[in-house]
N, C-alpha and C positions, 0 to 999 in steps of 0.2 A: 688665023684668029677670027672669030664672029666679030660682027657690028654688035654694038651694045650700044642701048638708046641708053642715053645718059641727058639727065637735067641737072642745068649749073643754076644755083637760085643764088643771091646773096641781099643786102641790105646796104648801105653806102650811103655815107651821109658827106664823105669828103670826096671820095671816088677813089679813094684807095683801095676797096674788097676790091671794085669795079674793074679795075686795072689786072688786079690778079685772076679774079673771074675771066678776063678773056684772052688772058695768056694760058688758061686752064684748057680754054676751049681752041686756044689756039693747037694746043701739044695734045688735042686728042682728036684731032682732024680727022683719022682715021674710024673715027665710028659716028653715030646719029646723035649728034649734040646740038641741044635746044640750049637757049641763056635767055633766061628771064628773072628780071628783080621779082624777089619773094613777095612783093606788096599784088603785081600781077600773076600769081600762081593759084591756080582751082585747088584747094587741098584734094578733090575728087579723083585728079589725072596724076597725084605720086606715086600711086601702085603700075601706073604705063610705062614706069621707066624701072631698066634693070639696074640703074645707080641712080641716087640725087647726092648734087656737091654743095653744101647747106655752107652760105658765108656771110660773114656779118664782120662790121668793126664791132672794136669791143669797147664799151663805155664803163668807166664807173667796175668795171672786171666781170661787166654781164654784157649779153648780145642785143642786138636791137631786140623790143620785144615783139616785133611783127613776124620774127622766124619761130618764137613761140608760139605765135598764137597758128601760125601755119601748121605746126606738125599739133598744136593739139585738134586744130579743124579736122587736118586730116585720119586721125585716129589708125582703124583698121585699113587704110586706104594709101597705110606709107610701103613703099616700096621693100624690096629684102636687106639693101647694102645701103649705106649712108658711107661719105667721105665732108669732113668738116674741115674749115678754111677760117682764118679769120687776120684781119689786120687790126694793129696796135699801137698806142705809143710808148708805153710801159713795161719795161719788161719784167717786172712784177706782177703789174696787176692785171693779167690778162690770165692767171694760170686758170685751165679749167670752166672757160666759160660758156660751155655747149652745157654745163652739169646739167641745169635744171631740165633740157630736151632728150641727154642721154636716158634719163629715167623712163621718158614716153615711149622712147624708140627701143627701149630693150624690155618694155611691157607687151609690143606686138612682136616680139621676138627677130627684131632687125640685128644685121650687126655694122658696126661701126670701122670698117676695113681702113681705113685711115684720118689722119687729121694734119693740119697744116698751118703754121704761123709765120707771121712776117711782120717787120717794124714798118707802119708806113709813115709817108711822107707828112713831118710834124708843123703843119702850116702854120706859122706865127709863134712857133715857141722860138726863142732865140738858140742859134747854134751849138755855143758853150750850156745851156740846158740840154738840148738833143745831146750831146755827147757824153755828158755826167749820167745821162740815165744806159750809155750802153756797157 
């Protein structure tokens, strides 16, 4: 199998993406993975990589909006493949929360070869709430 340069970006405001971002990068050991938070990524350098893994918690059932504003900087300069990631504490209102990016990324004719979600760690909500919403 080739190396394939792959960038892991995410956004994490509790450090939940954060955790799965580098179990991401832990389980792809075998090829050139960079992990950098989205807030420090060049939109200019997404087309160097032959995957980006675009992760965000999900707020409110939208994603941070600084992964927005990344893939709209980067315009024609986003790579071929995208894989999305996000953590949640909702398992409602998370459905669908890349929408607004998918439109951009399938304007430059990318495609979207996976996605991924997971409940994270619900800090200060009490137990019996965490468990009524699973």
């Amino acid at each position: 199998m080739d190396k394939l340069k792959i960038l892991i970006t995410f956004c994490s405001n509790t450090g939940n993406t954060e955790k799965v971002a580098n179990s991401m990068k832990d389980g792809l050991k075998d090829h050139d993975v960079d992990i950098i938070p989205v807030k420090d990524v060049d939109p200019k350098t997404l087309n160097s990589y032959d995957i980006v893994f675009l992760g965000s918690g999900v707020y409110a059932s939208r994603i941070d909006i600084s992964a927005v504003t990344l893939i709209k900087k980067a315009g024609p300069d986003l790579p071929a493949k995208f894989v999305y990631f996000c953590t949640h504490a909702s398992l409602k209102l998370y459905q669908e929360p890349f929408k607004r990016i998918t439109k951009i990324i399938k304007e430059h004719n990318c495609e979207i070869i996976g996605e991924f979600d997971c409940v994270g760690e619900n800090l200060g909500i009490p137990l019996d709430t965490q468990l009524a919403m699973l």
